[in-house]
C-alpha positions in Angstrom: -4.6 -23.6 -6.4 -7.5 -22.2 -3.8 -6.6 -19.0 -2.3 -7.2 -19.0 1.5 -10.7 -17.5 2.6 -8.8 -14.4 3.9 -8.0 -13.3 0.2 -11.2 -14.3 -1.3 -12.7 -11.7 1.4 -10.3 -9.1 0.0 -10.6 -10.0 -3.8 -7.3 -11.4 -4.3 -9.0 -14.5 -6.1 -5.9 -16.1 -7.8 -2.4 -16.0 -8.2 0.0 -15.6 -11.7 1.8 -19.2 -10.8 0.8 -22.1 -10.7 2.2 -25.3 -8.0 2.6 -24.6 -4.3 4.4 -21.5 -3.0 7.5 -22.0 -0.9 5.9 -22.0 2.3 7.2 -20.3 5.3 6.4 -17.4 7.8 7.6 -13.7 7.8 8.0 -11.4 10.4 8.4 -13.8 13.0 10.8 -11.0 14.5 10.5 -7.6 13.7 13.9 -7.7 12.0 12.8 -10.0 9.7 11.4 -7.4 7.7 13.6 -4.2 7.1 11.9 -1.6 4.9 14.5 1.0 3.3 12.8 4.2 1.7 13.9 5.9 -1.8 13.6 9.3 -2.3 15.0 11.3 -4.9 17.6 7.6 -5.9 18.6 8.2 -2.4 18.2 5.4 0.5 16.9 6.6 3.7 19.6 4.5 5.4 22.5 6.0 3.8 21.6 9.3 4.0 21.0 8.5 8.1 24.3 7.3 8.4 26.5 10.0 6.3 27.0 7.9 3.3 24.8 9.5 0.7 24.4 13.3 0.2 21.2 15.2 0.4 20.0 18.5 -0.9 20.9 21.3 1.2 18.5 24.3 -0.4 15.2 25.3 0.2 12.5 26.0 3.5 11.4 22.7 4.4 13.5 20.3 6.7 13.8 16.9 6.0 14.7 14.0 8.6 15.1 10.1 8.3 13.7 8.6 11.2 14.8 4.6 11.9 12.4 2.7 14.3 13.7 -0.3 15.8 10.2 -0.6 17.2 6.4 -1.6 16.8 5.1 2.0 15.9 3.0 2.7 12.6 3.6 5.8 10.8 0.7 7.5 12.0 2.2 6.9 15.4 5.6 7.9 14.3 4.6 10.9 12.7 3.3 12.4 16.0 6.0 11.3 17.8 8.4 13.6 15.5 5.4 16.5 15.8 5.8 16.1 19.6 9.9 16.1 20.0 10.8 17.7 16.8 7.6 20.9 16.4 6.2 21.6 13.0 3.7 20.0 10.4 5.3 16.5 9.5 4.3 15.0 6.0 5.5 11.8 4.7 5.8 9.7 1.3 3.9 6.4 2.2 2.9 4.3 4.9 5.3 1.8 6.3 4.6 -1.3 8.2 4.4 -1.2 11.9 5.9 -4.5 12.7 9.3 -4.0 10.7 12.2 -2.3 11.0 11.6 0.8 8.5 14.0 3.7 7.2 12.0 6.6 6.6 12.1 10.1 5.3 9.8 13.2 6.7 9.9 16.3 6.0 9.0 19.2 8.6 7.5 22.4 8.2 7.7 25.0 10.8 9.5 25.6 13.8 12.8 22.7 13.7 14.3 21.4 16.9 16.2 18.4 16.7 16.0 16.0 19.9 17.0 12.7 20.4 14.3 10.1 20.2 13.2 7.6 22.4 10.8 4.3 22.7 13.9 2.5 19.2 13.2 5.5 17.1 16.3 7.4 16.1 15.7 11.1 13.8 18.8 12.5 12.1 18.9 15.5 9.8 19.0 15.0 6.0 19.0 18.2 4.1 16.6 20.8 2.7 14.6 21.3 -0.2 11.9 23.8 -1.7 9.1 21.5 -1.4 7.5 19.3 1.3 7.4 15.8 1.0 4.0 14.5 -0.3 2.0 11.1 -0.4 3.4 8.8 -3.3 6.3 11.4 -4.1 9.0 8.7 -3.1 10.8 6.6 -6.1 9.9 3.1 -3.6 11.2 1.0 -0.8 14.1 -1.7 -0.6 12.9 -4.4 1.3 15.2 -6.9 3.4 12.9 -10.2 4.1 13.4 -13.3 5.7 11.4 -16.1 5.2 11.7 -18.5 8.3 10.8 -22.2 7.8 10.8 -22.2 3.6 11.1 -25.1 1.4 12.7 -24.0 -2.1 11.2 -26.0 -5.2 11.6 -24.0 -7.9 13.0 -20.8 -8.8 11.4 -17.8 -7.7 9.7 -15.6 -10.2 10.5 -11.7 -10.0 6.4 -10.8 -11.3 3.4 -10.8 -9.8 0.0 -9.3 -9.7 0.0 -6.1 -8.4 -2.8 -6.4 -5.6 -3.7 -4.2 -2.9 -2.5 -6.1 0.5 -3.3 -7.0 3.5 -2.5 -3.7 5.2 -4.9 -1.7 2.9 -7.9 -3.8 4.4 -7.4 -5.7 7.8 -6.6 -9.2 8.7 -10.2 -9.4 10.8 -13.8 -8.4 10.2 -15.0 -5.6 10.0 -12.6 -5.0 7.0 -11.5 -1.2 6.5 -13.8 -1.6 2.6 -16.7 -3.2 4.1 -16.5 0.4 6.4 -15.5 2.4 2.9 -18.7 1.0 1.5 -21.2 1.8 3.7 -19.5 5.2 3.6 -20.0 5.2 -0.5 -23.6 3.8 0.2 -24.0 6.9 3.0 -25.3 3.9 5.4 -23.6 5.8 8.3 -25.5 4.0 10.7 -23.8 0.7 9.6 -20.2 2.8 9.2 -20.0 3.9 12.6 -20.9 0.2 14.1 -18.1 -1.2 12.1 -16.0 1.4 13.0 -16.7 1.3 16.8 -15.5 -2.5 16.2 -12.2 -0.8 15.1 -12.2 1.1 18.8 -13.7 4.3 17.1 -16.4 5.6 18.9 -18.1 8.2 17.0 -21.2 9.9 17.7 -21.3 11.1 13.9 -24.9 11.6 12.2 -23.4 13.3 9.3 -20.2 12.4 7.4 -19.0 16.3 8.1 -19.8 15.5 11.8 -18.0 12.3 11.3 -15.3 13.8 9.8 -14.5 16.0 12.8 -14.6 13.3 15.0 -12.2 11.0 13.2 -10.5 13.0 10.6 -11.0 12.9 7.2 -7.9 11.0 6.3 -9.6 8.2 8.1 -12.5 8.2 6.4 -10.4 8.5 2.7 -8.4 5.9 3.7 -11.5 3.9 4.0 -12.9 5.0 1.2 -9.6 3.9 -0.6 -9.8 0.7 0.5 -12.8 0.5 -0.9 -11.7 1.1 -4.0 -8.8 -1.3 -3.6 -10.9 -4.1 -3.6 -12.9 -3.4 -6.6 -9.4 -3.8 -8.3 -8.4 -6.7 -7.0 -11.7 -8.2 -8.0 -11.4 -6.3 -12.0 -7.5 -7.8 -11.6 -8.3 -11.6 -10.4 -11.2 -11.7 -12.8 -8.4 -10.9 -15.6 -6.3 -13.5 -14.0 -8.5 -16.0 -14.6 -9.1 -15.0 -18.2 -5.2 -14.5 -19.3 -3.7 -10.9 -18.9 -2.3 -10.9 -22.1 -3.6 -7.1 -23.7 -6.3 -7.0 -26.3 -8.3 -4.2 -28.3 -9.7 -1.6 -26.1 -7.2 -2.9 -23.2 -4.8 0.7 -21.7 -1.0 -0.4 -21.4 1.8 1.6 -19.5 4.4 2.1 -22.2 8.1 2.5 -20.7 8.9 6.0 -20.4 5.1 6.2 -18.5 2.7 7.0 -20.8 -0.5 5.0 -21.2 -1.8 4.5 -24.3 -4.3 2.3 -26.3 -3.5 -0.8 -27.4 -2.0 -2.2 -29.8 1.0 0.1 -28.1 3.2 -2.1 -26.7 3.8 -1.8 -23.0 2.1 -3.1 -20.0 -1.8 -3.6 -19.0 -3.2 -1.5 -16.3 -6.5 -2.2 -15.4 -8.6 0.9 -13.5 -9.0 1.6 -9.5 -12.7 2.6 -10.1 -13.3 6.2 -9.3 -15.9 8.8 -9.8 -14.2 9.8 -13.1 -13.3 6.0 -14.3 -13.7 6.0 -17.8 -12.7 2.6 -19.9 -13.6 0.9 -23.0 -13.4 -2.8 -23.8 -13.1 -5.7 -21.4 -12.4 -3.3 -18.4 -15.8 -1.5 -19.5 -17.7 -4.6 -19.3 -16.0 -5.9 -16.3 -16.4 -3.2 -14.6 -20.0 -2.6 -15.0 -20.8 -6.2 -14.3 -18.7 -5.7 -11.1 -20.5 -3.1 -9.8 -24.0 -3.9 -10.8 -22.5 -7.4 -8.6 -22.1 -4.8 -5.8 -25.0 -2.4 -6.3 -23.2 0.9 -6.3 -22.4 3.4 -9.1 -19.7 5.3 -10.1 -21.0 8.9 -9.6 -21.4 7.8 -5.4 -17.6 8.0 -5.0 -18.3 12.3 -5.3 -19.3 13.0 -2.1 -21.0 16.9 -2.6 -21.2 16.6 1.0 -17.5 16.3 1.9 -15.6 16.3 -1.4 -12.2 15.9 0.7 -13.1 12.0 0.6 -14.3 12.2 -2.9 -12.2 9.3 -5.0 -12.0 10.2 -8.6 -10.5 7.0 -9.8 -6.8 6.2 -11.0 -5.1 3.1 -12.9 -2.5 0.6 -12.0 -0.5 -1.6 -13.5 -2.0 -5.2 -13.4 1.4 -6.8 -12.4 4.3 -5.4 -10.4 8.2 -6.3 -10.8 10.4 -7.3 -7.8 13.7 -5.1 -9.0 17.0 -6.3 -7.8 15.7 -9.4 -6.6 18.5 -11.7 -5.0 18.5 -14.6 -2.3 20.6 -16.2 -0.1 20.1 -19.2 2.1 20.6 -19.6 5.8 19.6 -23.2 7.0 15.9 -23.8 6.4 15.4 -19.8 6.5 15.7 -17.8 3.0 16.7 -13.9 2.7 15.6 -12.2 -0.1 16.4 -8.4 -1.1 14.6 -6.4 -3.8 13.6 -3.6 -4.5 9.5 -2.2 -5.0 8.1 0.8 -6.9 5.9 3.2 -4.9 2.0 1.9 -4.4 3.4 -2.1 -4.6 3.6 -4.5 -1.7 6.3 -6.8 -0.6 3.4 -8.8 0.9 1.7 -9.1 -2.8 4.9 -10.4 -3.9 5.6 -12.7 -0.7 2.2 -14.0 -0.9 2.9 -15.2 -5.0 6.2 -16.6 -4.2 5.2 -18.5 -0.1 1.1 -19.3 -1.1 0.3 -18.8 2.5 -2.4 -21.8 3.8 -2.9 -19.3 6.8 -1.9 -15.6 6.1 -2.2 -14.3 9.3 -1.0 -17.3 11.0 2.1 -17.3 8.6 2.8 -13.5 9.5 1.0 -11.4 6.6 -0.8 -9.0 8.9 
């Protein structure tokens, strides 16, 4: 089945199933689309509403916040700075047009408010450490899928691709910006980014960096990255994902070994310090030659805060707790995701959107 032009722009090439998807459009309202943090086994809306304990030792505050509003975390997170004081650090990213359950934890001087603008902030516990990015055990998702047509059962796997959200719906796309960063074509960087409502005035990336932050500009990197795996993981689509000699499976207490170890393939997110034998050797060096850019540019001597050292990921992901109930034409679905995996990956397996955007995956 062709992918829609969208995906091919962000590497997502393929899917894992074959036929037509179930059609339909999420997010149509911004209950539609209920994201439920895990920290610790714990759900962020159970400790909010006094029906789960949490940790009571240690320096550093921790809050759920519930937004019943279009904010992004980023937004969110200076919002709590603002009412609440102190450095706020989060997990993971949450979508900005859902209704999210999230957990923060605040440093500092602590003074609980109440919230306004359909964000509520309650008081969870304590605990030695601050939360970090990708410390969280995952999300439970809510979905509802307005306007489906059920054919066939729905499958709980599906490859693990980097979303929408990592890259933009619209052109300039956040890794067309994270390569001209990798290429140092800050000329070009800026322009893109000025499209983005950025205006920058930066003739070095350390100037650059001041003006936008440096988590911007890793984040673009990132995405950067992100789409050099989803390229690596369709082009394994295509050729069948079953492991082979040289290939690096996750085995299931989390260790990655060689095969013929049994467990699951991962495939690398290319970094400075990627370094793989076998098919991902030669994939990946034909990929980048495709793209005329080298490993050793993701060190940046210049700023080595946005330096990207490379990682691996799992090729597919696992909907957990997957169930599904029917309400007229319009289908709920609960599961549950590991950290780093996105309900839209799954969503977009399962529905085959024609028109992502159009059908809500933005």
């Amino acid at each position: 089945m062709r992918v829609p032009e969208l995906d091919e722009r962000l590497g997502m090439l393929t899917y894992l199933t074959e036929g037509d998807g179930i059609g339909g459009r999420i997010k149509e309202r911004l209950s539609d689309f209920i994201v439920d943090e895990v920290l610790m086994g714990r759900r962020a809306s159970r400790v909010l509403l006094g029906l789960e304990d949490f940790p009571s030792e240690g320096p550093y505050h921790y809050v759920v916040a519930a937004k019943f509003t279009k904010v992004g975390t980023r937004e969110l997170v200076s919002l709590i700075s603002r009412e609440l004081g102190g450095r706020v650090r989060y997990a993971g990213l949450k979508d900005a047009r859902a209704v999210t359950f999230q957990f923060f934890s605040i440093e500092g001087r602590f003074r609980l408010r109440e919230v306004r603008n359909g964000v509520w902030i309650r008081p969870a516990g304590r605990l030695r450490e601050p939360l970090s990015k990708g410390r969280n055990d995952g999300n439970h998702f809510t979905v509802v899928v307005r306007g489906a047509d059920l054919t066939s059962s729905i499958p709980n796997r599906f490859p693990n691709f980097f979303s929408y959200q990592r890259f933009g719906v619209r052109p300039p796309f956040n890794h067309e910006i994270g390569k001209a960063l990798l290429l140092r074509d800050l000329r070009s960087a800026t322009s893109m980014m000025a499209d983005q409502g950025y205006e920058t005035q930066g003739r070095s990336l350390r100037q650059l960096a001041s003006e936008v932050g440096v988590e911007l500009l890793r984040f673009y990197i990132h995405s950067y990255q992100s789409y050099l795996f989803n390229l690596l993981l369709s082009k394994r689509l295509f050729e069948g994902l079953d492991p082979r000699r040289g290939d690096l499976v996750v085995k299931e207490n989390g260790e990655v070994s060689l095969y013929p170890e049994d467990g699951e393939l991962v495939l690398p997110i290319p970094g400075a310090y990627t370094r793989v034998r076998g098919w991902a050797s030669e994939a990946l060096r034909d990929l980048l030659r495709e793209e005329d850019v080298s490993l050793d540019l993701f060190l940046f001597r210049e700023l080595p805060e946005i330096s990207a050292l490379g990682d691996l990921r799992a090729a597919l992901a696992r909907a957990k707790s997957l169930t599904s109930l029917w309400r007229g034409n319009n289908l709920v679905l609960s599961f549950f995701l590991d950290r780093g995996t996105y309900a839209t990956s799954f969503l977009r397996e399962i529905i085959k959107p024609t028109d992502p955007v159009a059908q809500g995956f933005h």
